[in-house]
TIDO-215916 format. One record per residue (C-alpha): residue number from 1; y, z negated, x. Coordinates in nm, 4 decimals. Example, Ala and Ser with C-alpha at 12.3 -4.5 7.8 and 13.67 -1.06 7.14 Angstrom:
2
+-----+----------+----------+----------+
:  nr :       c2 :       c3 :       c1 :
+-----+----------+----------+----------+
:   1 :  -0.4500 :  -0.7800 :   1.2300 :
:   2 :  -0.1060 :  -0.7140 :   1.3670 :
+-----+----------+----------+----------+
END
This chain:
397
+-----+----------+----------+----------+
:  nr :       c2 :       c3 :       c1 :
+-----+----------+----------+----------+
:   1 :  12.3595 : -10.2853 :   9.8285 :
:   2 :  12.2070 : -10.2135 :  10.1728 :
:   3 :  11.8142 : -10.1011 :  10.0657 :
:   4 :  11.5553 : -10.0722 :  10.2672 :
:   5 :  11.5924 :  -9.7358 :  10.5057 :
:   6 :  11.2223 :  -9.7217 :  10.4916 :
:   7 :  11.2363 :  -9.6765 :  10.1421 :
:   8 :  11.5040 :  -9.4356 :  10.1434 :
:   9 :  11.3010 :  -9.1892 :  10.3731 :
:  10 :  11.0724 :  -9.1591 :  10.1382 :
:  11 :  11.0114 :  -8.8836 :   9.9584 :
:  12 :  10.9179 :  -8.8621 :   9.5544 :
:  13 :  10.6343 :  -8.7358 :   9.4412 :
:  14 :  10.7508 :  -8.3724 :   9.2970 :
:  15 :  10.4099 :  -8.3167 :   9.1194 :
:  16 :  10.4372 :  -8.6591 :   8.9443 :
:  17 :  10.8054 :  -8.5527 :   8.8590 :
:  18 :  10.7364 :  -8.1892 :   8.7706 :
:  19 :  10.4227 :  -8.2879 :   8.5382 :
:  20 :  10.6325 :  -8.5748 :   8.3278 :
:  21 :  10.9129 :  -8.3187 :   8.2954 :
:  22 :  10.6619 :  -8.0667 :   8.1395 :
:  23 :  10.5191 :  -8.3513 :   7.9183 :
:  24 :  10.9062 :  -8.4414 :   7.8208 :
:  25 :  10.9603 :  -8.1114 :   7.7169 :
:  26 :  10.6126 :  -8.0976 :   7.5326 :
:  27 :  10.7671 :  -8.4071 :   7.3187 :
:  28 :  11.0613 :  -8.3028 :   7.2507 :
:  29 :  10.8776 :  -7.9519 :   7.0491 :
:  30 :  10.9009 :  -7.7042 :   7.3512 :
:  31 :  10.6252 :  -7.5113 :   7.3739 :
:  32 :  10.5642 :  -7.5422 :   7.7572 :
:  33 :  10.2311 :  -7.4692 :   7.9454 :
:  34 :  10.1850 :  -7.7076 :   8.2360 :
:  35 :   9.9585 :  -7.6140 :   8.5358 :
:  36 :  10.0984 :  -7.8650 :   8.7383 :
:  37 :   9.8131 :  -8.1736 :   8.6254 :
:  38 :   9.6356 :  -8.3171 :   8.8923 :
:  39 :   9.3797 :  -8.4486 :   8.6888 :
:  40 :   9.0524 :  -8.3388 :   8.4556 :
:  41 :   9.1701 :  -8.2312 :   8.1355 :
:  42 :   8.8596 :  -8.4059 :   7.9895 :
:  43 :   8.7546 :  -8.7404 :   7.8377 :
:  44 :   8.6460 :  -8.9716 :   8.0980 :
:  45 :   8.2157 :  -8.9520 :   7.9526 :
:  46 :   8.1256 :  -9.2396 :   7.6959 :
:  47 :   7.8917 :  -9.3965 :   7.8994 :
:  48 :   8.1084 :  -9.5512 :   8.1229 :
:  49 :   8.3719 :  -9.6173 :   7.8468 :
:  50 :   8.0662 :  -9.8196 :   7.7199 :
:  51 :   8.0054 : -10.0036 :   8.0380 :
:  52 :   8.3659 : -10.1200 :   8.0263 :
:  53 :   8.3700 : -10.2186 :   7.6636 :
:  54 :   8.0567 : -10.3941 :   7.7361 :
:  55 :   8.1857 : -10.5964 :   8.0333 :
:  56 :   8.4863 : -10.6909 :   7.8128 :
:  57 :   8.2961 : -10.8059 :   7.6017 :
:  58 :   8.0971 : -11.0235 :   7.8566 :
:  59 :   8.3827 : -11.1977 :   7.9459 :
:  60 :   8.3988 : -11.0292 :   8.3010 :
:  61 :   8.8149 : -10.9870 :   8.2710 :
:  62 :   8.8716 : -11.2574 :   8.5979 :
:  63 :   8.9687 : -11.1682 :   8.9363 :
:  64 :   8.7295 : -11.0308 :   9.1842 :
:  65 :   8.6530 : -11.0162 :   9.5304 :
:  66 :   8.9695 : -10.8512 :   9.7398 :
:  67 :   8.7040 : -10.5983 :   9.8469 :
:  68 :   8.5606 : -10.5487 :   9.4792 :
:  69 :   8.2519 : -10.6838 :   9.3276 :
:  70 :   7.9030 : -10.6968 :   9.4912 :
:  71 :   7.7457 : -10.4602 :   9.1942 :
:  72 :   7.9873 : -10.1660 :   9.2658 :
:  73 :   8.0017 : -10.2016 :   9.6467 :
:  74 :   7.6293 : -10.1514 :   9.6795 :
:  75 :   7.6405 :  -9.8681 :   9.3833 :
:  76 :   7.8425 :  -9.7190 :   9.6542 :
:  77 :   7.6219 :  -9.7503 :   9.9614 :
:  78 :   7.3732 :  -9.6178 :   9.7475 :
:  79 :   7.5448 :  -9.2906 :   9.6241 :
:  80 :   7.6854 :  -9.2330 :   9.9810 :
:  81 :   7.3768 :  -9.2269 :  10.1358 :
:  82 :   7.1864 :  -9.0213 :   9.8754 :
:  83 :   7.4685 :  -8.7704 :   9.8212 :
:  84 :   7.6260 :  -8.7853 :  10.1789 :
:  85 :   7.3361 :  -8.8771 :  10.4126 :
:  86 :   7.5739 :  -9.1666 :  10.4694 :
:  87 :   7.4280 :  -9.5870 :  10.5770 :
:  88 :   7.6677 :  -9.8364 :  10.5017 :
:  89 :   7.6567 : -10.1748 :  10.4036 :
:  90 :   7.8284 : -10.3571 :  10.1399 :
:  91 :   8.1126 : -10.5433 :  10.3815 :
:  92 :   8.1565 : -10.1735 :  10.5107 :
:  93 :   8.2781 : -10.0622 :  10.1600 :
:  94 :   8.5901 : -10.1637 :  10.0177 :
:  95 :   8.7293 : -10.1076 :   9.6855 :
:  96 :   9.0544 : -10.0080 :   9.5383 :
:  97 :   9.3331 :  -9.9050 :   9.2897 :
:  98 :   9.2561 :  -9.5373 :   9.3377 :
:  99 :   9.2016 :  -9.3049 :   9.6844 :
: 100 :   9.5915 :  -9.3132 :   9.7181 :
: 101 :   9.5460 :  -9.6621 :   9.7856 :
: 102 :   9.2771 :  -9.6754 :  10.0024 :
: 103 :   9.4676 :  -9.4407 :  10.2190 :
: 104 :   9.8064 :  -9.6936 :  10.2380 :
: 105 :   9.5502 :  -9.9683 :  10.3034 :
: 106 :   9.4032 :  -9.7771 :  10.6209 :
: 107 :   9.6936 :  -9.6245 :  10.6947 :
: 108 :   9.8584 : -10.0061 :  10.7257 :
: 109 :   9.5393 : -10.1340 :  10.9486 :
: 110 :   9.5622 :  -9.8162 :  11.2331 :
: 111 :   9.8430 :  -9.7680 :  11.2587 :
: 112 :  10.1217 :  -9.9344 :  11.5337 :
: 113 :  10.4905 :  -9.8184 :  11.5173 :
: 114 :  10.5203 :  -9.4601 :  11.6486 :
: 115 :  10.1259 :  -9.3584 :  11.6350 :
: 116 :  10.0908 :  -8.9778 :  11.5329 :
: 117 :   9.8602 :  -8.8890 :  11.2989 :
: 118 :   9.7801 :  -8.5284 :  11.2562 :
: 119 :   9.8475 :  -8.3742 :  10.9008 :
: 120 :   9.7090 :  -8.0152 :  10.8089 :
: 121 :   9.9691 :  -7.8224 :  10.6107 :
: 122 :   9.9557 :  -7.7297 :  10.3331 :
: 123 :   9.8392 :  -8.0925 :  10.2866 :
: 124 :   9.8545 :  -8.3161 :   9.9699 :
: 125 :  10.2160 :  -8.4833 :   9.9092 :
: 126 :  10.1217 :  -8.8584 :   9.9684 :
: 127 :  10.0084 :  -8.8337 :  10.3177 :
: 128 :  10.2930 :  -8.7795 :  10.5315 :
: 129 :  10.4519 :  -9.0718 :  10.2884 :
: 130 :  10.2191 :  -9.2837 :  10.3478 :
: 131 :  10.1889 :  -9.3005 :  10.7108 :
: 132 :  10.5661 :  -9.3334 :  10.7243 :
: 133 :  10.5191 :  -9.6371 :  10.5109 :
: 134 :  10.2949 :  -9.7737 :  10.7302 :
: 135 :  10.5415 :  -9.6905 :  11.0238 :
: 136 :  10.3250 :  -9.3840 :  11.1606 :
: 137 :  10.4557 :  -8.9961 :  11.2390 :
: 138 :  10.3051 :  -8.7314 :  11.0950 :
: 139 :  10.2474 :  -8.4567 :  11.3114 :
: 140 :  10.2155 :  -8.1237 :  11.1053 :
: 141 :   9.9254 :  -7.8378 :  11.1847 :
: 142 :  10.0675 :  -7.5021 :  10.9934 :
: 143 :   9.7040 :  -7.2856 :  10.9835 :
: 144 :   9.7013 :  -6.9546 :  10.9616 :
: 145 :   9.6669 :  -6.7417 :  10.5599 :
: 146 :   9.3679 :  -6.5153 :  10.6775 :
: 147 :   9.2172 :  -6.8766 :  10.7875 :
: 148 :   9.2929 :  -7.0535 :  10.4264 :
: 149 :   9.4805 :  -7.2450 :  10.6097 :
: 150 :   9.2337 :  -7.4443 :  10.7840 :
: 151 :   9.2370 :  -7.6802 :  11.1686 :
: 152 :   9.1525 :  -7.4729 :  11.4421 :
: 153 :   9.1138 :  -7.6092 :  11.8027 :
: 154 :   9.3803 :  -7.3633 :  11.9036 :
: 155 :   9.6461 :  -7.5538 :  11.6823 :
: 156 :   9.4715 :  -7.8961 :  11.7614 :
: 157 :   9.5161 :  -7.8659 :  12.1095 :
: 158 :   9.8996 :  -7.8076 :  12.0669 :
: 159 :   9.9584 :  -8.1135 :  11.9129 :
: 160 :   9.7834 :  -8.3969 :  12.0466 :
: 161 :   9.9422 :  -8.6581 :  12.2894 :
: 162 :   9.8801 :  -8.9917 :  12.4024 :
: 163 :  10.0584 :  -9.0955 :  12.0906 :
: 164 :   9.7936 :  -8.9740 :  11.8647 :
: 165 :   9.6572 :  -9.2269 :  11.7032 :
: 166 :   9.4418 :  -9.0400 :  11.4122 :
: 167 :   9.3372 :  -8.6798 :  11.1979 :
: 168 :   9.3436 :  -8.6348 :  10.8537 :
: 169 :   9.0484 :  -8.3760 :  10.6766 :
: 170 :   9.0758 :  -8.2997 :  10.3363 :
: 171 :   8.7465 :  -8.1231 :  10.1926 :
: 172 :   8.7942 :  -7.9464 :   9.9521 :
: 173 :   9.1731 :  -7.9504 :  10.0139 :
: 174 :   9.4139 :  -7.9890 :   9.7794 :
: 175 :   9.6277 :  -7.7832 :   9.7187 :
: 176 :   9.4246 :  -7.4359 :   9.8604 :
: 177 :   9.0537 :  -7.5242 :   9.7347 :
: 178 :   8.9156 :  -7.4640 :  10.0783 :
: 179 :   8.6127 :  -7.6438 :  10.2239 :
: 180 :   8.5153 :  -7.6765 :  10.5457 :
: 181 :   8.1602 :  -7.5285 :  10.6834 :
: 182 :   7.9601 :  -7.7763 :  10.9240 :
: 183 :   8.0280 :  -7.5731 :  11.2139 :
: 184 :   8.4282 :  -7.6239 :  11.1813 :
: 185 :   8.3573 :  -8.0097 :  11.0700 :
: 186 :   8.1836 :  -8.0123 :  11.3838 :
: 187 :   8.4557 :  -7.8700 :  11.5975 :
: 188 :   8.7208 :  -8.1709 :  11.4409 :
: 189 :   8.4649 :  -8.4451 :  11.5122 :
: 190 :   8.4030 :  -8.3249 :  11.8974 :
: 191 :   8.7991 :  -8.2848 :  11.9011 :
: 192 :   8.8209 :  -8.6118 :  11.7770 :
: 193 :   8.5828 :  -8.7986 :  12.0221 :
: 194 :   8.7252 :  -8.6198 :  12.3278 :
: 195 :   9.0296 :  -8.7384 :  12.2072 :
: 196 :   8.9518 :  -9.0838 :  12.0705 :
: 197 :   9.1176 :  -9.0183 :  11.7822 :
: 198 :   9.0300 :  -9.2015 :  11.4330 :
: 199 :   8.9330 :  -8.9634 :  11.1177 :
: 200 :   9.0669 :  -9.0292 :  10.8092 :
: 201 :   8.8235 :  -8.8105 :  10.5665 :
: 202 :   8.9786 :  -8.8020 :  10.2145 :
: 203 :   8.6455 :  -8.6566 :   9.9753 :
: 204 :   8.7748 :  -8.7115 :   9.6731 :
: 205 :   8.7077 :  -8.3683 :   9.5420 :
: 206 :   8.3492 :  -8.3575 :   9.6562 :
: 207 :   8.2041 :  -8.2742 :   9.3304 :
: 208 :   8.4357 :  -8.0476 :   9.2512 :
: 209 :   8.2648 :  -7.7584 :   9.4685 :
: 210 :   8.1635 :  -7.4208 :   9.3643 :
: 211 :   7.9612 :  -7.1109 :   9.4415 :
: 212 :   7.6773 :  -7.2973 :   9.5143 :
: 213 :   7.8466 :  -7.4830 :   9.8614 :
: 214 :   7.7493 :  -7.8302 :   9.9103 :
: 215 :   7.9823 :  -8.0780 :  10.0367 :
: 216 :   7.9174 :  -8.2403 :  10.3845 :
: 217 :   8.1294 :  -8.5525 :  10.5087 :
: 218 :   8.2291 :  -8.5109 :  10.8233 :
: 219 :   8.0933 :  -8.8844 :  10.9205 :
: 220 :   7.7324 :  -8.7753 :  10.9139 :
: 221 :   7.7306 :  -8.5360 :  11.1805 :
: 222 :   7.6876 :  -8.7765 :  11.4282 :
: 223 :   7.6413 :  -9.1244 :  11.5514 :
: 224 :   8.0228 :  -9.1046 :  11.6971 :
: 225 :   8.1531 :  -8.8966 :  11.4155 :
: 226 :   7.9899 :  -9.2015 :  11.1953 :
: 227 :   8.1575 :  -9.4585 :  11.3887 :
: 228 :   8.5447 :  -9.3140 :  11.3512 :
: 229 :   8.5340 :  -9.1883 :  11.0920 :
: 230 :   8.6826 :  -9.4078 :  10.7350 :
: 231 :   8.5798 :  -9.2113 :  10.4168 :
: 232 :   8.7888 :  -9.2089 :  10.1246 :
: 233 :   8.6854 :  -9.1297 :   9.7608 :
: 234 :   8.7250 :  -9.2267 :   9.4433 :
: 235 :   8.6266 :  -9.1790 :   9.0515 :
: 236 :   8.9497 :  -9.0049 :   8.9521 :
: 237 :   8.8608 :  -8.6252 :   8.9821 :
: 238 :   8.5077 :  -8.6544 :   8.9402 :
: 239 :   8.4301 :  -8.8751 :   8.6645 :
: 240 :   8.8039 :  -8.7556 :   8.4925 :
: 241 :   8.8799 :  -9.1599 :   8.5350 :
: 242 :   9.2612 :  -9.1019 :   8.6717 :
: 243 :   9.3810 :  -9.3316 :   8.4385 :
: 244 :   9.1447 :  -9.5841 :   8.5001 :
: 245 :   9.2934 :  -9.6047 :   8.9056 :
: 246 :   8.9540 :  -9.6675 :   9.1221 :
: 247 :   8.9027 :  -9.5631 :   9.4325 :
: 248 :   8.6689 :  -9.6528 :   9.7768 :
: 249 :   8.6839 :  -9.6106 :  10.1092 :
: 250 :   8.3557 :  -9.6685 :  10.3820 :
: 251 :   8.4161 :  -9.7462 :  10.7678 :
: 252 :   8.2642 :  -9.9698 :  11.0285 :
: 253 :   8.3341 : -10.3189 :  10.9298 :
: 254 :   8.6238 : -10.4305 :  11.1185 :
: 255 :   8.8180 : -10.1911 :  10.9873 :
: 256 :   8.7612 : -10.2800 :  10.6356 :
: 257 :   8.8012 : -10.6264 :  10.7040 :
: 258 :   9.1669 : -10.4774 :  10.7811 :
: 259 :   9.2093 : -10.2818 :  10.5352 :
: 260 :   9.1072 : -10.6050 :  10.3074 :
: 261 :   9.2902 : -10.7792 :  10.4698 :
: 262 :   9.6201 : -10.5485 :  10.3902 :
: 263 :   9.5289 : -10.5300 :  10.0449 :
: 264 :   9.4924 : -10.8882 :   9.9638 :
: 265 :   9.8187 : -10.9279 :   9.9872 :
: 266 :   9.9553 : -10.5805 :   9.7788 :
: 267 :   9.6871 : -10.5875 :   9.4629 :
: 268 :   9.4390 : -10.8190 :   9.5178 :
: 269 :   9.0951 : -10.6573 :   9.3198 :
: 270 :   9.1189 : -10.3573 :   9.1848 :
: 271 :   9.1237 : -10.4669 :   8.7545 :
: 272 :   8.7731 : -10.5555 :   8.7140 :
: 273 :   8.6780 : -10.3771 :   8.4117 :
: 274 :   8.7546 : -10.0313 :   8.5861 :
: 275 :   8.4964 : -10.1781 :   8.8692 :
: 276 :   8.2300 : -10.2172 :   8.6122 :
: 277 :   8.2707 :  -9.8721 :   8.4484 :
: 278 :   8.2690 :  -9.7773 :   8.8101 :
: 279 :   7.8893 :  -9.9031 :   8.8424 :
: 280 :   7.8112 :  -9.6912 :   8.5504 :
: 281 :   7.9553 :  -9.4033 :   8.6885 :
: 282 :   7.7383 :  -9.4076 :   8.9998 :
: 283 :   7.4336 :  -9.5137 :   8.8346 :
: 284 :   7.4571 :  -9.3363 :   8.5067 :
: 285 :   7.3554 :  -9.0104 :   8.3730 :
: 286 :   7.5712 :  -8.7263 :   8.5024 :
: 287 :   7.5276 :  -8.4571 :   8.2414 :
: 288 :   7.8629 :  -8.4594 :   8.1134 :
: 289 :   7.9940 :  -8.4397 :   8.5023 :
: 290 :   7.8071 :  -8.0986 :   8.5600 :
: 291 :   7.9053 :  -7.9509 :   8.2847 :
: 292 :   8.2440 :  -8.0418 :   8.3361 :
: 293 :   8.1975 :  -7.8790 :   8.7253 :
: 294 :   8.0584 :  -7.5793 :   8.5540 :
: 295 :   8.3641 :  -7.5651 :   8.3511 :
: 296 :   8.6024 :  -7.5497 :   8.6136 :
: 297 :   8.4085 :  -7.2856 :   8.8033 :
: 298 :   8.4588 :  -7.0577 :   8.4712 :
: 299 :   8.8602 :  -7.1354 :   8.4507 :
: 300 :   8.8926 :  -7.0625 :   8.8380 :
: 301 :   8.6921 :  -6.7427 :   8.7690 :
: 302 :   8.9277 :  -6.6622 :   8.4841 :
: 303 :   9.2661 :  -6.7734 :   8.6775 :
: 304 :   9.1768 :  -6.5423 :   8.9753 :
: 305 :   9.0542 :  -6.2383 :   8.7795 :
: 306 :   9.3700 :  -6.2790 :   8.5764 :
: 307 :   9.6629 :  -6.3270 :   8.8936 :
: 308 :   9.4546 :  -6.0141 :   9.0486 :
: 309 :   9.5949 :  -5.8084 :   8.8007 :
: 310 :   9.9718 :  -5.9172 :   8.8330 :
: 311 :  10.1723 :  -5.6724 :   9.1030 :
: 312 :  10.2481 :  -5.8125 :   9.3702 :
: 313 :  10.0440 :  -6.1718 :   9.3877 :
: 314 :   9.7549 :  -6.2909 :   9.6180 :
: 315 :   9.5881 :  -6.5806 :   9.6062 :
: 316 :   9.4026 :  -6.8242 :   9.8704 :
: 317 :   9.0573 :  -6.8223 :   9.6503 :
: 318 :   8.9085 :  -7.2010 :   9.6176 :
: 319 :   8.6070 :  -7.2920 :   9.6573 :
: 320 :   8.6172 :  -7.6685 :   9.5636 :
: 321 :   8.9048 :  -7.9190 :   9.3588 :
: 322 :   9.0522 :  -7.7560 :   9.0825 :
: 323 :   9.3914 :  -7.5806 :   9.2351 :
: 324 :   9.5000 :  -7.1980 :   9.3142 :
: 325 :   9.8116 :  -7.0935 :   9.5902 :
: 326 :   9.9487 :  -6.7908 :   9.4384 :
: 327 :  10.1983 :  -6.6336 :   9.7268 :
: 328 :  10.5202 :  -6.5378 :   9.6151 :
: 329 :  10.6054 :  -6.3719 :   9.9081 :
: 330 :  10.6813 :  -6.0208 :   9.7765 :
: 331 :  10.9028 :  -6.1986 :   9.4775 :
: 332 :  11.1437 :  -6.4809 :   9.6875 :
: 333 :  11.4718 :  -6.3072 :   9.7168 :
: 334 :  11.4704 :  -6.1532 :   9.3502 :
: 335 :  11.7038 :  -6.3008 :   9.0920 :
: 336 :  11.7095 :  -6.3580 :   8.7308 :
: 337 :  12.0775 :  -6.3458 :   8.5732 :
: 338 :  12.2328 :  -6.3672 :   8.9188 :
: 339 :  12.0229 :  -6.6933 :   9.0443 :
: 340 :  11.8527 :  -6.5313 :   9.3710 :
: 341 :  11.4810 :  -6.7517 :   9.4154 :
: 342 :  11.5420 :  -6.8811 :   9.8013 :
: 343 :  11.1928 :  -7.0337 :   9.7592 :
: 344 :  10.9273 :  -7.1749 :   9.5995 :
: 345 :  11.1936 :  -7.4562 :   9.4068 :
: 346 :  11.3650 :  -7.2169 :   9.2901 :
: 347 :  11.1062 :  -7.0245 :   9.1216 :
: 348 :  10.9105 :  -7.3253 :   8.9807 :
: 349 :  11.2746 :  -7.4399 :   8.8151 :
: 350 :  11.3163 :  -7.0745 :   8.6919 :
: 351 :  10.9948 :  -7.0266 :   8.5354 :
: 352 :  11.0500 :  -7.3373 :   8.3446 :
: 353 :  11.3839 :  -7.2424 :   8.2590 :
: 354 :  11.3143 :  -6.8715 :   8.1451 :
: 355 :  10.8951 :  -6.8877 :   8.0312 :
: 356 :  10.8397 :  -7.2672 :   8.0117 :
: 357 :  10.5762 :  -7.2523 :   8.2092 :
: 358 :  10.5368 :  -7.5529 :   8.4656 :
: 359 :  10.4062 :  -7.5242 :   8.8453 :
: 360 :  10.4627 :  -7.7079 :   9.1366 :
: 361 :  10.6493 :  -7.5711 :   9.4205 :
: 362 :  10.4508 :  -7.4975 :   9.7211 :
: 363 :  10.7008 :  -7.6941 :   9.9446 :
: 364 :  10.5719 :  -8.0123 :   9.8230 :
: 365 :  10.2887 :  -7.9510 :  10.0360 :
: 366 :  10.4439 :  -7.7558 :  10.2896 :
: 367 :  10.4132 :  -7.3936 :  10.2234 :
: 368 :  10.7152 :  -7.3046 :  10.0600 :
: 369 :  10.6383 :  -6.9348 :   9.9954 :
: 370 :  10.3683 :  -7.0648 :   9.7497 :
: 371 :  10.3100 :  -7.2136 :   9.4450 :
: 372 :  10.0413 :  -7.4611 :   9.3249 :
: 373 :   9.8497 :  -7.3975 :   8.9927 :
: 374 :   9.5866 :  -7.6415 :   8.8031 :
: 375 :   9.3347 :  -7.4840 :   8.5806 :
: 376 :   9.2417 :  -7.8240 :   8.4832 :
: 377 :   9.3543 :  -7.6994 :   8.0925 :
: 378 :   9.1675 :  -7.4768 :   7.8473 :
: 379 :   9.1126 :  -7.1015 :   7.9093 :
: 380 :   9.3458 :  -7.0249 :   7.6531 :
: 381 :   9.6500 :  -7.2487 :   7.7806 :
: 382 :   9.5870 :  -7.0401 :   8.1513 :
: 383 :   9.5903 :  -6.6789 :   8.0086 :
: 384 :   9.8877 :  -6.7658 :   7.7818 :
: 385 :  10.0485 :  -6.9088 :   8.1064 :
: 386 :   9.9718 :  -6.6358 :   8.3281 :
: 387 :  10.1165 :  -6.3625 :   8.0985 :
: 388 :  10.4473 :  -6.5853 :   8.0960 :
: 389 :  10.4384 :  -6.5672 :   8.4668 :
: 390 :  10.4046 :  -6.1807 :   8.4871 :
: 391 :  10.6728 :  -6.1882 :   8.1989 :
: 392 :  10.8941 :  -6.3780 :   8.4537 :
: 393 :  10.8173 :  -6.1299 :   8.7649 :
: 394 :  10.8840 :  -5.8390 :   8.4968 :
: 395 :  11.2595 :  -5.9647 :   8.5153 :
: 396 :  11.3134 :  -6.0394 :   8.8467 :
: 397 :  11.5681 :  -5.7996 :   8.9934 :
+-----+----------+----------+----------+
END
């Protein structure tokens, strides 16, 4: 048959495929530990389970507005602009199956056949995907290690064309953990006006921050910053919800018309019960999310303490999500029972092979002399992974 070509550029999701092969290995009796979740190993709090038992039991199971309902749309304007400094208005919010979503949505209403939007590697696996989907390039910015990584005008500069249609920031970034300060959130926004570029801010590990940093969205440094930028967020990593698929995005209102537009014809609402646990969410009590923050704080403690003690690793410390880049540098080239390790694939499918320990190969995010680990699992499940790792190292030749 003669499929789509589109379709066929498209690359798989290798953390979606690495983390069901750990869990198909966990079924089948293998005792494998699996750092490659992108998602809160806890139970989304019962309080908004509640909420969506309750509106079950209301009756509230029919469709909704494309753009989600009125309740949850202005629970939204109301946490962005106490939490973000951020005015919107209800027809400037719209509401969807998850962030992922909300990006294919926006990507789908900028986007014209052969715009460029700029990518920062390492960068998460959907976007270059998704703008190809929506018939964009991706136009990759490699920062530099002692700079975690991060935009700098320098590498900005190099890039940018008449083509360029639009910049993607990540804060906190997954995979490295590393926020942005004002200052360098400045820098993008200034690059972006002088440039007239859109910015696509994807937030959906804002309160997922440590050492005391407070995240800052990039729209509300400025009037102009304000009016490019389209914020994207969602319930998933916060409110451990990734099951539940709800996500947001905020931008001036013809853009979400767009983007409503787009999606009206894909998914319709977002399932409405998820909307209503989403109001709960936002307007609920949030004990069980800060203790759940302070949690991860202590495993990222624990995973870095631990990897400093293993020759030969360094890490890019995070300071947000819930992620750590170990470099393998000083290990690619070694073999195990004459298989050299080229790169980061090969020594994610060796550890799983020889330790059964899961990771995800930093070249699904383009960094192949890394790989990604979660400590979204229980301090136990991370020291009895680590030593497998060092175990593995131990044998390379």
């Amino acid at each position: 048959m003669n499929y789509s070509k589109k379709a066929m550029n498209i690359t798989p999701s290798i953390t979606l495929a690495i983390t069901a092969k750990a869990k198909e290995l966990k079924e089948a009796g293998v005792d494998v530990v699996s750092f490659g979740a992108g998602e809160p190993d806890f139970n989304t709090p019962k309080n908004i389970m509640d909420a969506a038992i309750k509106s079950m039991e209301e009756g509230k199971t029919k469709y909704t507005p494309t753009s989600g309902i009125i309740e949850l749309r202005e629970a939204i304007c109301k946490k962005l602009k106490e939490d973000n400094n951020l005015s919107y208005n209800s027809n400037e919010i719209i509401v969807s199956t998850g962030a992922k979503q909300c990006l294919a949505d926006a990507f789908m209403a900028i986007l014209n056949p052969g715009d460029e939007v700029i990518v920062p590697i390492p960068y998460w696996v959907s976007y270059p995907e998704l703008i190809k989907l929506a018939d964009g390039v991706p136009v990759f910015v490699e920062g530099k290690e002692e700079n975690d990584y991060k935009y700098t005008l320098e590498s900005l500069n190099k890039v940018v064309n008449d083509n360029t249609k639009a910049i993607i920031i990540n804060s906190p970034n997954n995979p490295t953990g590393t926020v942005y300060s004002i200052e360098e959130l400045k820098e993008i926004a200034e690059f972006a006006q002088k440039h007239d570029l859109i910015i696509i801010s994807d937030e959906i590990y804002e309160k997922l921050i440590y050492d005391g940093k407070k995240h800052v969205s990039v729209a509300s440094l400025s009037e102009d910053a304000y009016n490019r930028t389209i914020v994207i967020n969602g319930f998933s990593k916060s409110y451990a919800m990734t099951g539940w698929r709800l996500g947001y995005a905020a931008g001036n209102a013809e853009v979400i018309k767009l983007m409503t537009s787009v999606q009206s014809h894909i998914t319709s609402n977002t399932n409405s019960i998820a909307q209503y646990a989403g109001v709960e969410a936002l307007n609920g009590p949030k004990d069980e999310i800060e203790k759940m923050v302070k949690k991860f704080e202590e495993r990222r403690n624990l995973m870095i303490d631990r990897i400093k003690n293993i020759t030969g690793l360094s890490v890019i410390r995070p300071e947000g999500a819930f992620y750590v880049m170990i470099n393998l540098k000083n290990y690619l080239g070694k073999s195990i029972n004459e298989n050299v390790i080229n790169n980061s694939v090969d020594f994610s499918r060796e550890l799983l092979e020889h330790e059964k320990v899961a990771v995800i190969p930093g070249s699904a995010f383009g960094l192949d002399k890394y790989i990604r680990l979660s400590y979204a699992t229980s301090e136990e499940l991370i020291l009895k992974g680590l030593d497998r790792i060092e175990s593995f190292l131990n044998k390379l030749k």
